[in-house]
Backbone as numpy.savetxt, mean C-alpha at the origin, in Angstrom:
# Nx Ny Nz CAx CAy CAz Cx Cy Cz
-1.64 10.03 12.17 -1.38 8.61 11.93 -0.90 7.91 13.19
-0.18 8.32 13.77 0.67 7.94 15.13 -0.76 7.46 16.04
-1.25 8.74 15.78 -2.39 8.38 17.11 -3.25 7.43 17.18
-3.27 6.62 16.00 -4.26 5.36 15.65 -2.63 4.09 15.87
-1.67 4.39 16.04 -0.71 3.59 16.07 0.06 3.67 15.32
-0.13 3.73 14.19 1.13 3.67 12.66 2.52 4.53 13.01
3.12 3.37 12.44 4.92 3.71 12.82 5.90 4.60 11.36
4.63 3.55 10.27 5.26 3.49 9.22 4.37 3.56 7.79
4.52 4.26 7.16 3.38 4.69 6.02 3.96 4.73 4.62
3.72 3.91 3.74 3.68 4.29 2.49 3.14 5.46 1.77
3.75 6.73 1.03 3.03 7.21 0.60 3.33 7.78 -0.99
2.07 8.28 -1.55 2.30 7.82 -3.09 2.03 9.09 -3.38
2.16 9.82 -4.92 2.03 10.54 -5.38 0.93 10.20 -6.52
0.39 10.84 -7.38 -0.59 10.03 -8.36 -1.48 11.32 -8.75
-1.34 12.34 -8.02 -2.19 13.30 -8.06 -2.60 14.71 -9.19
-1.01 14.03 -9.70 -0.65 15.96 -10.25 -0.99 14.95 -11.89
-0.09 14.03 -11.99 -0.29 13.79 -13.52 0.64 14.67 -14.56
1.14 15.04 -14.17 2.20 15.78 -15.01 3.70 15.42 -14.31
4.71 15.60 -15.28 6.18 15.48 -14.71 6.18 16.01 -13.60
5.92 17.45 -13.57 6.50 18.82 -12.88 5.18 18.67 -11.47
4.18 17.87 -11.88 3.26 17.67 -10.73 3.46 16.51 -9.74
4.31 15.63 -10.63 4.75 14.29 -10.29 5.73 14.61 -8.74
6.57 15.31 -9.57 8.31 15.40 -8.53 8.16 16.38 -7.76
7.17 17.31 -7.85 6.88 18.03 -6.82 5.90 17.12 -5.55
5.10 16.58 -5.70 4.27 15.38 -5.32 5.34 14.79 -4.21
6.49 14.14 -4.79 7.37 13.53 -4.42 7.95 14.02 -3.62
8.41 15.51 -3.72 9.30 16.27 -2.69 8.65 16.49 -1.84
7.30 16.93 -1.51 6.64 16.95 -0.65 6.17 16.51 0.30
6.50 14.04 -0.43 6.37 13.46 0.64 7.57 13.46 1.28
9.02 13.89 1.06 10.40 13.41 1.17 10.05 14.99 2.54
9.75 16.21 2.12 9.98 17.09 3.28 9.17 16.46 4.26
8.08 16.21 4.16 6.69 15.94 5.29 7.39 14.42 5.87
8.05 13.51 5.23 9.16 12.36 6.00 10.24 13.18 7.36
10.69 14.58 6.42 11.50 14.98 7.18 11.11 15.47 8.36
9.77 15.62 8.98 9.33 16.41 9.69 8.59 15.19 10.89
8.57 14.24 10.58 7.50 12.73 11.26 9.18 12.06 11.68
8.44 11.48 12.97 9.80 10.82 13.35 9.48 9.23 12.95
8.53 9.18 12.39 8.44 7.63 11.71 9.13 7.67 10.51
8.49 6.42 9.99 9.39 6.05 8.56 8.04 6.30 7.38
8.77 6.77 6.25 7.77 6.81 5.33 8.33 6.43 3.88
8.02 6.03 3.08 8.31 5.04 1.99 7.96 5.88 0.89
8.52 6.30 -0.45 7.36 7.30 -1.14 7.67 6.41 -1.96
6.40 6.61 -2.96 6.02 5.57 -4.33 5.68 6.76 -5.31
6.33 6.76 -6.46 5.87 7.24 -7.64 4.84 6.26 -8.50
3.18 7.21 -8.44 2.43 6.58 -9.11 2.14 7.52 -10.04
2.53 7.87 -10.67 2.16 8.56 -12.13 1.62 7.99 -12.86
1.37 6.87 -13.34 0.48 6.20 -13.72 -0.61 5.82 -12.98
-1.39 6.64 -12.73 -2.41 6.41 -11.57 -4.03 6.49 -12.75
-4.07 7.52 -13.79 -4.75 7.65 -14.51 -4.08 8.21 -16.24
-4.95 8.27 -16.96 -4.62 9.04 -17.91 -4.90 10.49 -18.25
-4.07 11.82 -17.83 -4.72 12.55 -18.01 -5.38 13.06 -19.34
-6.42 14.10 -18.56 -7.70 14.58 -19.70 -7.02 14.94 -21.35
-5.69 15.48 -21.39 -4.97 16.30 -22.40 -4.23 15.18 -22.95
-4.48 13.80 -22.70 -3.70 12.41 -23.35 -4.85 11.94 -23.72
-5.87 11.83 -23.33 -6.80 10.68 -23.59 -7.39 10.27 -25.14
-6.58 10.98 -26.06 -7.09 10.67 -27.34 -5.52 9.87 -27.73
-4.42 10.13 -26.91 -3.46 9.53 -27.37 -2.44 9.02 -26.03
-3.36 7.70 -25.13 -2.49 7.63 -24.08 -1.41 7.05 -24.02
-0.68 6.74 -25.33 0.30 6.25 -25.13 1.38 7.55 -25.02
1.23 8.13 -25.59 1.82 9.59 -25.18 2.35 9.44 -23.99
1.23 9.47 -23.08 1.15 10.04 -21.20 2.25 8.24 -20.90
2.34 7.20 -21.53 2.90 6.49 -21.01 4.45 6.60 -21.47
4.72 7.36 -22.27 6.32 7.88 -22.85 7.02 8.89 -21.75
5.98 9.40 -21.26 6.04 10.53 -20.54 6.64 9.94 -19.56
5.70 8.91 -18.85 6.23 8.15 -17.44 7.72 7.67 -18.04
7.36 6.91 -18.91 8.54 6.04 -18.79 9.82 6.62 -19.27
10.15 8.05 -20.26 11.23 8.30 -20.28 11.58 9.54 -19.90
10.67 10.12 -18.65 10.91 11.56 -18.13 10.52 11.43 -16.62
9.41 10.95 -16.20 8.91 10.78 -14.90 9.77 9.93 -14.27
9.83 8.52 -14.94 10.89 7.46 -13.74 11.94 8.20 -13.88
12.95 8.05 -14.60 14.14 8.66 -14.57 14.63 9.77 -14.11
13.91 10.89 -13.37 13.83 11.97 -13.19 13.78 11.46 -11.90
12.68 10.99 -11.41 12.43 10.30 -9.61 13.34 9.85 -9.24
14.02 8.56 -10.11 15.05 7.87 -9.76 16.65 8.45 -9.58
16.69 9.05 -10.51 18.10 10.17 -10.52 18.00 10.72 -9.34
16.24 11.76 -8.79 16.75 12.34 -7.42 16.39 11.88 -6.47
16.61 10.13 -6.66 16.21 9.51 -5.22 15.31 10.13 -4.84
13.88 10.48 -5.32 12.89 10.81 -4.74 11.57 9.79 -4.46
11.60 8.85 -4.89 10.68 7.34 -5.31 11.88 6.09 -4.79
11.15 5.12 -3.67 11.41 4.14 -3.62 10.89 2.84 -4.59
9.45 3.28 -4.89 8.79 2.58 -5.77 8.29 3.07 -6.85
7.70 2.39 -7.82 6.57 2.39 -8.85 5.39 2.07 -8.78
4.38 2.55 -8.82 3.20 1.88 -8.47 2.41 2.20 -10.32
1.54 1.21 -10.65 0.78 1.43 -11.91 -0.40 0.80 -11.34
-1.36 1.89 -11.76 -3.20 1.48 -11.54 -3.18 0.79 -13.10
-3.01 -0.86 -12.78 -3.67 -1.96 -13.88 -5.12 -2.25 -13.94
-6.08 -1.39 -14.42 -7.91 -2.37 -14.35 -8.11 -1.20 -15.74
-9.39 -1.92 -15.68 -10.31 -0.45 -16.68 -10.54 0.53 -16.42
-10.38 1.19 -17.44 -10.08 2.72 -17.66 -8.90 3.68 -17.36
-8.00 2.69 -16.61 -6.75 3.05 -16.23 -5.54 2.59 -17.48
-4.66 1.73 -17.09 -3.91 1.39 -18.16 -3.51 -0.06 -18.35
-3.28 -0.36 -19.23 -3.34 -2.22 -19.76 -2.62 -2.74 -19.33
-2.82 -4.15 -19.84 -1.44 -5.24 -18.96 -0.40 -4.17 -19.80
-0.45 -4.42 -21.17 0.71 -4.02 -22.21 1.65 -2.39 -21.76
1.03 -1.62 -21.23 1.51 -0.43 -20.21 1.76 -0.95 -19.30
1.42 -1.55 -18.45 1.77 -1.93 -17.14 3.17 -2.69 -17.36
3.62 -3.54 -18.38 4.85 -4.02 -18.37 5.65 -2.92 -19.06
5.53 -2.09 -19.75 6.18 -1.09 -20.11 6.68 -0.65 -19.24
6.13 -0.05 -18.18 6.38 1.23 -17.00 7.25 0.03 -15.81
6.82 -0.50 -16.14 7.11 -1.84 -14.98 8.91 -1.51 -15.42
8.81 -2.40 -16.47 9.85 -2.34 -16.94 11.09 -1.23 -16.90
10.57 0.10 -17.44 10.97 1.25 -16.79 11.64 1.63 -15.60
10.78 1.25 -15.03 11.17 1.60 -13.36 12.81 0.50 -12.79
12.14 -0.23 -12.96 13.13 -1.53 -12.82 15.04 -1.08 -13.42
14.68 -0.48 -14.41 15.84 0.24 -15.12 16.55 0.86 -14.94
15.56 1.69 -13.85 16.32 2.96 -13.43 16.51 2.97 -11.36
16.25 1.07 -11.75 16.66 0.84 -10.25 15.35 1.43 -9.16
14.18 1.11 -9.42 12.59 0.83 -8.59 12.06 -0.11 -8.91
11.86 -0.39 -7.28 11.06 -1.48 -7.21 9.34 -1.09 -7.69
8.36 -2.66 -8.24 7.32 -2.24 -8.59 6.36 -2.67 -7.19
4.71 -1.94 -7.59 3.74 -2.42 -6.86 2.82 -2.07 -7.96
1.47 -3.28 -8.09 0.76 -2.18 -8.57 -0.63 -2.45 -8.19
-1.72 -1.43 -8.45 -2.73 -1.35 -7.99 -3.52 -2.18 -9.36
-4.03 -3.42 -8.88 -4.76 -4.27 -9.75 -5.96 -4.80 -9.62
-6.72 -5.61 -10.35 -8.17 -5.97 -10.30 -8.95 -5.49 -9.17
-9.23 -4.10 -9.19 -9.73 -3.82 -8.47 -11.26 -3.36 -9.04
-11.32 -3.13 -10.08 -12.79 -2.71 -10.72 -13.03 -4.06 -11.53
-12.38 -4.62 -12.16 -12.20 -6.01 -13.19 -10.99 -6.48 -12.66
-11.44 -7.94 -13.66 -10.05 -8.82 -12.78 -9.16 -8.53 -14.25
-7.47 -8.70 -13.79 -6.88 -8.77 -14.61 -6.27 -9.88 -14.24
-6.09 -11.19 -15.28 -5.25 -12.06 -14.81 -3.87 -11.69 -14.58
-3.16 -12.16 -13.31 -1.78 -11.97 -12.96 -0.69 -12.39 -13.31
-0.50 -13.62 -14.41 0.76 -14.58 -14.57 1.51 -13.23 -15.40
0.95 -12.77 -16.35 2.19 -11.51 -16.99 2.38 -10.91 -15.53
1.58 -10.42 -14.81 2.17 -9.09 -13.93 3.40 -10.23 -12.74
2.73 -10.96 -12.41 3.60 -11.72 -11.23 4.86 -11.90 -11.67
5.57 -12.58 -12.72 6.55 -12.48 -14.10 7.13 -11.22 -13.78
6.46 -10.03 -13.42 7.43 -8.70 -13.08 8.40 -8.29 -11.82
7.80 -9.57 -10.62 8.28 -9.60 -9.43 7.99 -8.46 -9.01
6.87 -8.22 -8.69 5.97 -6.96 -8.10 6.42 -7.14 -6.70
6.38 -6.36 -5.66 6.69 -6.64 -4.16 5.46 -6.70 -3.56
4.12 -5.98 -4.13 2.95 -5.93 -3.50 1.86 -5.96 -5.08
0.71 -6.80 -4.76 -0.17 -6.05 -5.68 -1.56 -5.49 -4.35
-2.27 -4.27 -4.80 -2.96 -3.46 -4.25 -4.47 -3.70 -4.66
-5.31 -3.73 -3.53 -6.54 -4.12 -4.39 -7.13 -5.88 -3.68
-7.07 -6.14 -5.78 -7.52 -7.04 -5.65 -8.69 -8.08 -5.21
-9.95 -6.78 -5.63 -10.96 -7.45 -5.45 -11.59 -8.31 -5.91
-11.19 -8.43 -7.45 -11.73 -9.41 -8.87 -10.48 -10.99 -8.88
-10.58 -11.78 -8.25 -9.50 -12.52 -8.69 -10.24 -14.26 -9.16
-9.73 -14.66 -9.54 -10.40 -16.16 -9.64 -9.68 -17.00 -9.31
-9.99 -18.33 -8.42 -9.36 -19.24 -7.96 -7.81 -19.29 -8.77
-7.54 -19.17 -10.03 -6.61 -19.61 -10.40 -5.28 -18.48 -9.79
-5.80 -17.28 -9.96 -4.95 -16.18 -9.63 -4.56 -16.19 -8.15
-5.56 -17.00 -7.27 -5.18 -17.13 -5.70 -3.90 -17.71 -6.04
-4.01 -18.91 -6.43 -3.07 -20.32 -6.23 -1.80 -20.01 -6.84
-1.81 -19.26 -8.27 -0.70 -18.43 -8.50 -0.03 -17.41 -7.63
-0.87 -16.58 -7.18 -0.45 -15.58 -5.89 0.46 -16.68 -5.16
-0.03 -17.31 -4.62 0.22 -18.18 -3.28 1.85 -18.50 -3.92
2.36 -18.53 -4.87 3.74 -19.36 -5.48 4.36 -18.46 -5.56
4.02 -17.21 -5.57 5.31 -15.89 -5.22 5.37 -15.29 -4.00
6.53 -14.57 -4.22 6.39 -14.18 -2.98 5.88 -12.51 -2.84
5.37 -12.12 -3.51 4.47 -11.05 -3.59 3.26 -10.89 -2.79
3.52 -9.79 -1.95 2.49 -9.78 -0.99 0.68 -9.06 -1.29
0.03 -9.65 -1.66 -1.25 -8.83 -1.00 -1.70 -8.35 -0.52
-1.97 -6.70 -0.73 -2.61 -5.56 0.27 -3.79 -5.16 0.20
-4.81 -5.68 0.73 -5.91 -5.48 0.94 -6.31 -4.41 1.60
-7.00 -3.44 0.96 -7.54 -2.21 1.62 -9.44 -2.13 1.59
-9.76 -2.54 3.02 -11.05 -2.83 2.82 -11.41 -1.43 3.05
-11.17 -0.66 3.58 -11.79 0.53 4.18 -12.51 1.42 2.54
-11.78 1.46 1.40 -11.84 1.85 0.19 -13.39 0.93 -0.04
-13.40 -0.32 -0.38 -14.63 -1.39 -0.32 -15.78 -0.28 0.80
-15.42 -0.35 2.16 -16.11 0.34 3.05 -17.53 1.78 2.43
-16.21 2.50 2.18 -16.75 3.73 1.56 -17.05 3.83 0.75
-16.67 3.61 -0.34 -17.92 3.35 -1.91 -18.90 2.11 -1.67
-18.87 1.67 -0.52 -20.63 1.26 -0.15 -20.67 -0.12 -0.98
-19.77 -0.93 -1.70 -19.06 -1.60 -2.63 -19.97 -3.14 -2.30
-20.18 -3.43 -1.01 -20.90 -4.41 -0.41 -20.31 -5.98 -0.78
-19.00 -5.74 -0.97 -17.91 -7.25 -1.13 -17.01 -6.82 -0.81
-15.71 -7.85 -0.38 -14.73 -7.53 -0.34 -13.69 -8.56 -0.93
-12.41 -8.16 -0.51 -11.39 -8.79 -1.32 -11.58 -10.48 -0.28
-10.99 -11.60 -1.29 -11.07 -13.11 -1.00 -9.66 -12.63 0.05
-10.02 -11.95 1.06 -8.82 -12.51 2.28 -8.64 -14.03 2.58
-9.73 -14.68 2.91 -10.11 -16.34 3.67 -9.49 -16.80 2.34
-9.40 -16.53 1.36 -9.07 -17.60 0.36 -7.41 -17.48 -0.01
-6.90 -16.51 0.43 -5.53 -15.79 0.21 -5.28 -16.49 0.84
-5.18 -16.23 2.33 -4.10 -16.78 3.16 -4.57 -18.34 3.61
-6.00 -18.96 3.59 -5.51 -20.19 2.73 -5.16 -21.04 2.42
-5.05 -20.51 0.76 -4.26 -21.34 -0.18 -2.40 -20.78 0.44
-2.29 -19.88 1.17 -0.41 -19.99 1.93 -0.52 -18.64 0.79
-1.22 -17.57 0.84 -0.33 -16.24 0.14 -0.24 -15.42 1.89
0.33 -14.46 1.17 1.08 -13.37 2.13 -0.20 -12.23 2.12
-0.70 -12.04 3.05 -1.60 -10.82 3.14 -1.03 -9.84 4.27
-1.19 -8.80 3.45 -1.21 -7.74 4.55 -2.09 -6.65 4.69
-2.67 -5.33 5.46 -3.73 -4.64 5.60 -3.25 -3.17 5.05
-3.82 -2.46 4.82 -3.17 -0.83 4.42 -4.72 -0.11 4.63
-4.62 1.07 4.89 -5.86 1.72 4.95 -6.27 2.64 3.72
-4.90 2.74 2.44 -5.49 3.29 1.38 -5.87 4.62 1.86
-5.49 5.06 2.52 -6.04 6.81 3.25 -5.84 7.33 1.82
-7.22 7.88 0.97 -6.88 9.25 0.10 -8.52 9.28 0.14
-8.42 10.76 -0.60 -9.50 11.58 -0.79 -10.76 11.35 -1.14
-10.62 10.00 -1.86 -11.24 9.82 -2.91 -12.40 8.34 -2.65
-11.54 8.04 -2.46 -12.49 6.12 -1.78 -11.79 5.86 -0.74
-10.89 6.26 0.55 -10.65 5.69 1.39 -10.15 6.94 2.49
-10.95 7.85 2.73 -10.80 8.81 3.74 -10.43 8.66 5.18
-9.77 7.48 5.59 -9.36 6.96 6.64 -7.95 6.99 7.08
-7.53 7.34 8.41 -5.84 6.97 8.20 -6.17 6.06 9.90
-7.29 5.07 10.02 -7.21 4.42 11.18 -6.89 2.96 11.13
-6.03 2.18 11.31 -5.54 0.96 11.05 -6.14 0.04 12.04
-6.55 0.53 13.10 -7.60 -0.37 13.76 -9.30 -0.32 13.26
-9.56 0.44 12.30 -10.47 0.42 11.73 -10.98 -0.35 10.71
-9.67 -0.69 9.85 -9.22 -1.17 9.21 -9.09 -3.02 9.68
-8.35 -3.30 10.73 -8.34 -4.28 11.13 -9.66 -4.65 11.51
-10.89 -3.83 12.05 -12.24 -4.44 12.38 -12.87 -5.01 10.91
-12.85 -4.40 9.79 -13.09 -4.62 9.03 -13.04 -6.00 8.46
-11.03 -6.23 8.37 -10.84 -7.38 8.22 -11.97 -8.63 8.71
-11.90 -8.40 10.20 -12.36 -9.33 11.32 -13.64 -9.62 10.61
-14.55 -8.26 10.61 -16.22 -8.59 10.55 -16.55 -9.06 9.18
-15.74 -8.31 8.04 -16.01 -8.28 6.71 -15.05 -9.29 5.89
-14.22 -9.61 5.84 -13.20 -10.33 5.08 -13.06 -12.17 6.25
-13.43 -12.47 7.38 -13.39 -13.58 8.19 -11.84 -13.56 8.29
-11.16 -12.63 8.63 -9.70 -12.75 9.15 -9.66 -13.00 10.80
-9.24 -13.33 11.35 -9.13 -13.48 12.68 -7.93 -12.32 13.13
-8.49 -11.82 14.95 -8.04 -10.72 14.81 -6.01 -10.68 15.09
-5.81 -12.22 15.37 -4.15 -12.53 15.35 -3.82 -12.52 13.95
-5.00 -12.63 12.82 -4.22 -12.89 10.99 -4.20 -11.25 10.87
-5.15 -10.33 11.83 -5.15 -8.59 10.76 -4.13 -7.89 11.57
-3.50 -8.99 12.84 -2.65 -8.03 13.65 -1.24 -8.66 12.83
-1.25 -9.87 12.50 0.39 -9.93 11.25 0.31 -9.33 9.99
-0.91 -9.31 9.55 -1.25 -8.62 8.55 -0.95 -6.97 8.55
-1.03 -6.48 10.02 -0.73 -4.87 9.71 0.82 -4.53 10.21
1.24 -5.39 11.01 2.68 -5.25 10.95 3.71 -6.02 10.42
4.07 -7.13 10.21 5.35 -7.84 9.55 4.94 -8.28 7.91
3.76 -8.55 7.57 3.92 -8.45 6.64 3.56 -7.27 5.74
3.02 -6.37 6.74 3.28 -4.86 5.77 4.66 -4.74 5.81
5.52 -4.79 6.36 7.05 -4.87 6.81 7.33 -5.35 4.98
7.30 -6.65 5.34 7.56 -7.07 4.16 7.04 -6.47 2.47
5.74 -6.40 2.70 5.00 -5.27 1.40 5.67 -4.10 0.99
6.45 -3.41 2.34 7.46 -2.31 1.90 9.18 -2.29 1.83
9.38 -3.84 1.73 10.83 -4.19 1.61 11.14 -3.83 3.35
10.80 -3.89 3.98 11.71 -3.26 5.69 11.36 -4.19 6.45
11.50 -5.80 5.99 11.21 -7.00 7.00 12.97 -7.34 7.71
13.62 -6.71 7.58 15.15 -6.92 8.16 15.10 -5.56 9.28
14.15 -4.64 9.19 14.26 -3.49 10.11 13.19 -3.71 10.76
12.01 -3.94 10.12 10.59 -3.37 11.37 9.33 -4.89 10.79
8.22 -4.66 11.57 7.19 -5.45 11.70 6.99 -6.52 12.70
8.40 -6.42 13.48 8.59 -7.29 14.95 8.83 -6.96 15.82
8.77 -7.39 17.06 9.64 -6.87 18.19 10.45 -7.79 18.73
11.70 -7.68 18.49 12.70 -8.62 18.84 14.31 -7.16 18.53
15.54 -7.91 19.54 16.39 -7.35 19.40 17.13 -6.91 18.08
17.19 -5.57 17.77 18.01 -5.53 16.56 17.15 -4.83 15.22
15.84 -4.55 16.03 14.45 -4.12 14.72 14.46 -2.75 15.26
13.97 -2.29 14.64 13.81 -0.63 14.82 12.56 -0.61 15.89
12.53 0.30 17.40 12.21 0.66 18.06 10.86 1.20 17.34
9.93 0.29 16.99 8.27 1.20 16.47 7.66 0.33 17.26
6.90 0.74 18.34 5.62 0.09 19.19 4.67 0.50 19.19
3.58 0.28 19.26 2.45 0.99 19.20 1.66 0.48 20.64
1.16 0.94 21.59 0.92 0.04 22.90 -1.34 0.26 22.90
-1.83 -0.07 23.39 -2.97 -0.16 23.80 -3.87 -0.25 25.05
-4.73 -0.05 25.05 -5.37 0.26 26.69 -6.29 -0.71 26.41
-5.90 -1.87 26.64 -6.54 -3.04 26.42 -6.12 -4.16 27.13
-7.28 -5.13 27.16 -7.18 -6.20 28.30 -6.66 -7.25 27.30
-7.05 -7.53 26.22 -6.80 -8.48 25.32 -6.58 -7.91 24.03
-5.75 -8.29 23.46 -5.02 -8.27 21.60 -6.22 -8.04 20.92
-7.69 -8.85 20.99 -8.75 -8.60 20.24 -9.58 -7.97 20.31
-9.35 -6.71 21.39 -9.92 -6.06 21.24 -9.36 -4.74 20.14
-8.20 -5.18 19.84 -7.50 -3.69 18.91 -8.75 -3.93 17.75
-9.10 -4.75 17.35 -9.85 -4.96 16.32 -11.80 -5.26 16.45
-11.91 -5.34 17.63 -12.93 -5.69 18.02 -13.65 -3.77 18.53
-12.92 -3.18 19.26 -13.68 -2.08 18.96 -14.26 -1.15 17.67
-15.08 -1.21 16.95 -15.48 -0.55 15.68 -15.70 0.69 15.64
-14.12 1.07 14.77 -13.96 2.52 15.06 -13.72 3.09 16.06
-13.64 3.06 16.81 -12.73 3.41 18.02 -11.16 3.33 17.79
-10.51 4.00 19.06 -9.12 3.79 19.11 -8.58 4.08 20.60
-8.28 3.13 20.94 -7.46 2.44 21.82 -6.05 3.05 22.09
-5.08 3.14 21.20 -4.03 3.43 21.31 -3.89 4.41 22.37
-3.05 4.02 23.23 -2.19 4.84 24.22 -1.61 6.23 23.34
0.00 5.35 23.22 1.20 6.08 22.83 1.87 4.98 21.80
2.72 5.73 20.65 3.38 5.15 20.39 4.85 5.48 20.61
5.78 4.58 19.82 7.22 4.82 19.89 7.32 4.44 18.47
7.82 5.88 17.76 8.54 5.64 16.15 9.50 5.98 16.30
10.55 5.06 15.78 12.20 4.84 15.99 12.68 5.44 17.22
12.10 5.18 18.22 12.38 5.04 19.30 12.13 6.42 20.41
11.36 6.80 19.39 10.82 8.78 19.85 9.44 8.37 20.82
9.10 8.56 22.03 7.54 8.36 21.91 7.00 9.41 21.89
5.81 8.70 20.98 4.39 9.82 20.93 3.13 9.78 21.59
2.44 11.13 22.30 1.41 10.70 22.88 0.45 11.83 22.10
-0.55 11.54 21.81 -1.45 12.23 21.24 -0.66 13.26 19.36
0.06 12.19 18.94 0.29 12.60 17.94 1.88 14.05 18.44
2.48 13.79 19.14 3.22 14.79 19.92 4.39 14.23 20.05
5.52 15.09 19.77 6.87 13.75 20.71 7.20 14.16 22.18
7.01 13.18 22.97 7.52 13.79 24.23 9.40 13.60 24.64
């Protein structure tokens, strides 16, 4: 991650689907934090799907989250967040405020992964004071203009669009706008977004979404800052922010985004360690 630049990574669990798959999930990102001299954020997404052994009764699998999974994360400070996959085939608005709710309870913040296969209208979810919604490829004018009145940020992960060959992308030009908060994430998993390159990511923006390459360069640092609650520590460089730079072998800013696929990056500095080739020196 370093070596494409990244200081700072969200990362989620979603995989195991069970309690005992959940918090292990979790510990795993909390040791692998311990071992990166960056910062890493972990999100409990247990609600990511319904597993196969619920699916005749998913409200089950949502009892599960909500009175064994959060509470369990939250007790061992292992989850900063909540994340819930809201579209079809995943789980409803009516779950999504459940778990929402949940989390919130036991003291987590939410995010969740939304209209990304179908649109779901947002006024119930926004009402939850989400910190990020994820996605967001299905939205309709009305849901921009609502976006735009919270302060909930938008994370657009085109690289996911990229690789399932998807041939649209999320209304970036219409986000920021109507005055919402966008920011970029690369969605790195297995599955639809096999990437952990954030300048790859930013070309994307540029060619595919009409972001300009000064909107995908605030877009990948201060207001991801903000998307992960750490706009009082990082996403700037000014006195008093945490020492994360990322530097470039570049003549101009537009080219971080203008090379396709490529990477540029020198070295970075996470919390004030530098790295060269993924290494601390």
């Amino acid at each position: 991650l370093s070596t494409f630049g990244t200081t700072t990574v969200e990362a989620k669990s979603g995989y195991g689907l069970s309690l005992d798959a959940e918090l292990k999930s979790l510990e795993a990102i909390n040791a692998g934090a311990r071992q990166w001299p960056g910062t890493v954020v972990p999100t409990l997404l247990g609600a990511h799907a319904v597993p196969t052994e619920f699916r005749d009764h998913p409200e089950q699998y949502v009892d599960l989250v909500c009175e064994q999974m959060i509470p369990q994360a939250a007790k061992r400070k292992l989850a900063t967040f909540l994340d819930v996959f809201c579209d079809r085939g995943a789980f409803s608005e009516e779950d999504t405020v459940r778990i929402a709710m949940a989390a919130q309870k036991s003291g987590l913040r939410v995010r969740f992964h939304i209209s990304q296969l179908t649109r779901t209208p947002l006024d119930r979810i926004l009402k939850l004071n989400p910190i990020s919604l994820d996605h967001l490829d299905h939205l309709s004018d009305a849901d921009i203009n609502l976006l735009a009145s919270f302060p909930t940020v938008a994370t657009l992960v085109p690289g996911a669009n990229f690789f399932l060959g998807l041939g649209s992308y999320p209304p970036a030009r219409k986000l920021i706008d109507s005055g919402g908060a966008v920011t970029l994430a690369t969605d790195y998993n297995p599955g639809s977004s096999p990437t952990s390159s954030m300048p790859f990511v930013m070309s994307l923006a540029c060619t595919q979404m009409k972001m300009t390459p000064a909107e995908a360069i605030t877009a990948a640092t201060v207001n991801g800052a903000y998307a992960l609650g750490l706009e009082r520590h990082k996403g700037t460089i000014e006195p008093g922010r945490d020492a994360d730079l990322a530097v470039f072998d570049c003549s101009d800013y537009r080219e971080i985004a203008y090379w396709v696929a490529g990477n540029h990056c020198s070295h970075t500095i996470l919390n004030g360690e530098l790295q060269q080739n993924g290494q601390t020196k």
